[in-house]
N, C-alpha and C positions, 0 to 999 in steps of 0.2 A: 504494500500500500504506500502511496507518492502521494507528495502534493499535488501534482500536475493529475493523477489520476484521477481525484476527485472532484477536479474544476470544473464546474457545471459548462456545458455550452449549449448558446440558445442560438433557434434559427425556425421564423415561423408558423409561431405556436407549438413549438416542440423544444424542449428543456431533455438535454441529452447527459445522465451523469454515469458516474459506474460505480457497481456495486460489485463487488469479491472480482474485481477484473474484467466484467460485463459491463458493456455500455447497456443505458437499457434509457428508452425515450418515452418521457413523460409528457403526453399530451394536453395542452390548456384548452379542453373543449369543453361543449354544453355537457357531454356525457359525464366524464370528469368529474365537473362542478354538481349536478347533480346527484353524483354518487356520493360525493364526500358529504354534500349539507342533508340528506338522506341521512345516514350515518351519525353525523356529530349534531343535528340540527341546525346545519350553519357555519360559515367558514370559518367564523368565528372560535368557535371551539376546538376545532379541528390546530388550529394557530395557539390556542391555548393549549390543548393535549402535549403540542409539539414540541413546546416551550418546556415544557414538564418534561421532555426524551421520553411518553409514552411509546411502548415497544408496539403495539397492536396498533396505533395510529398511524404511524410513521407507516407500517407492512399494509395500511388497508388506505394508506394514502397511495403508494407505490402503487400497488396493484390496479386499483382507482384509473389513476393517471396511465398507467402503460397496455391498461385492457389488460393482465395476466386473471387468468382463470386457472382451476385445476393444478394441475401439478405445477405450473410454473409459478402461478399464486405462491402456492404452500415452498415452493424455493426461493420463496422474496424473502423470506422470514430470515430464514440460514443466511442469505448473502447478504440481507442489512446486521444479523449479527458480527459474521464476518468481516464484513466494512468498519463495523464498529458504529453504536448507537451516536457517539459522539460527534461523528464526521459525518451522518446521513441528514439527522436533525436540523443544521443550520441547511441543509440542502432542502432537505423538506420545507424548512420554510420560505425560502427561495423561491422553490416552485409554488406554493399554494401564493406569495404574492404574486408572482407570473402568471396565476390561475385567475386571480382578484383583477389582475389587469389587464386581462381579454387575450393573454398569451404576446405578451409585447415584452421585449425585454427589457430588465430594469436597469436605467442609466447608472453608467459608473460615474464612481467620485470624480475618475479625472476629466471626465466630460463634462459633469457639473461645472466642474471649475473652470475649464474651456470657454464654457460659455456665459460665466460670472466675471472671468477675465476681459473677452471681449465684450460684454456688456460695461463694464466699467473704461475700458479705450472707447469706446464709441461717446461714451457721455462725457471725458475729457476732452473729446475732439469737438464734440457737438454735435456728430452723426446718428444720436440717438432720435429715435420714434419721428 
């Protein structure tokens, strides 16, 4: 297990991470979102659970997201053990706000900044609005 292995990657409504050495792709759909507020009553909780490193949210958020049924379901369990609870969780929550945000990827720091920087040069120039 690497750092690099566990870095989410997002690319049109699909939240790609890996778990025990498998990529496995989490889709931000209606089906999805459905499943989980089904479940927890609400994304909300589901975000609560997560917080908490519930081991059964986390496996029924995966499964949820990636359509796994049946046996490959029941071997979400094992590879987010093996992943480690620790390193799946912040992934899970990751994905359920990519879920909350219609599957659009959530802006990094450095681009925030990117564009708080050149918002502040545009208003020292006077090129703002």
């Amino acid at each position: 297990m690497t750092a690099t292995s566990t870095a989410p990657r997002f690319a049109h409504g699909v939240m790609t991470i890996s778990l025990d050495g498998e990529d496995v792709e989490l889709f931000a759909n209606v089906r999805a979102s459905r499943t989980i507020c089904r479940l927890y009553g609400g994304l909300n909780q589901a975000f609560t659970n997560t917080n908490a490193f519930d081991f059964d949210t986390l496996v029924n958020v995966v499964n949820a997201a990636a359509g796994r049924v049946g046996k490959q379901a029941e071997a979400t369990a094992e590879a987010i053990f093996n992943e480690g609870v620790i390193v799946v969780a912040p992934q899970v929550l990751l994905f359920l706000n990519f879920l909350a945000g219609g599957g659009k990827a959530p802006k990094t720091e450095t681009a925030k900044a990117g564009t708080a920087e050149a918002g502040s040069e545009a208003a020292a120039t006077g090129e703002a609005g």
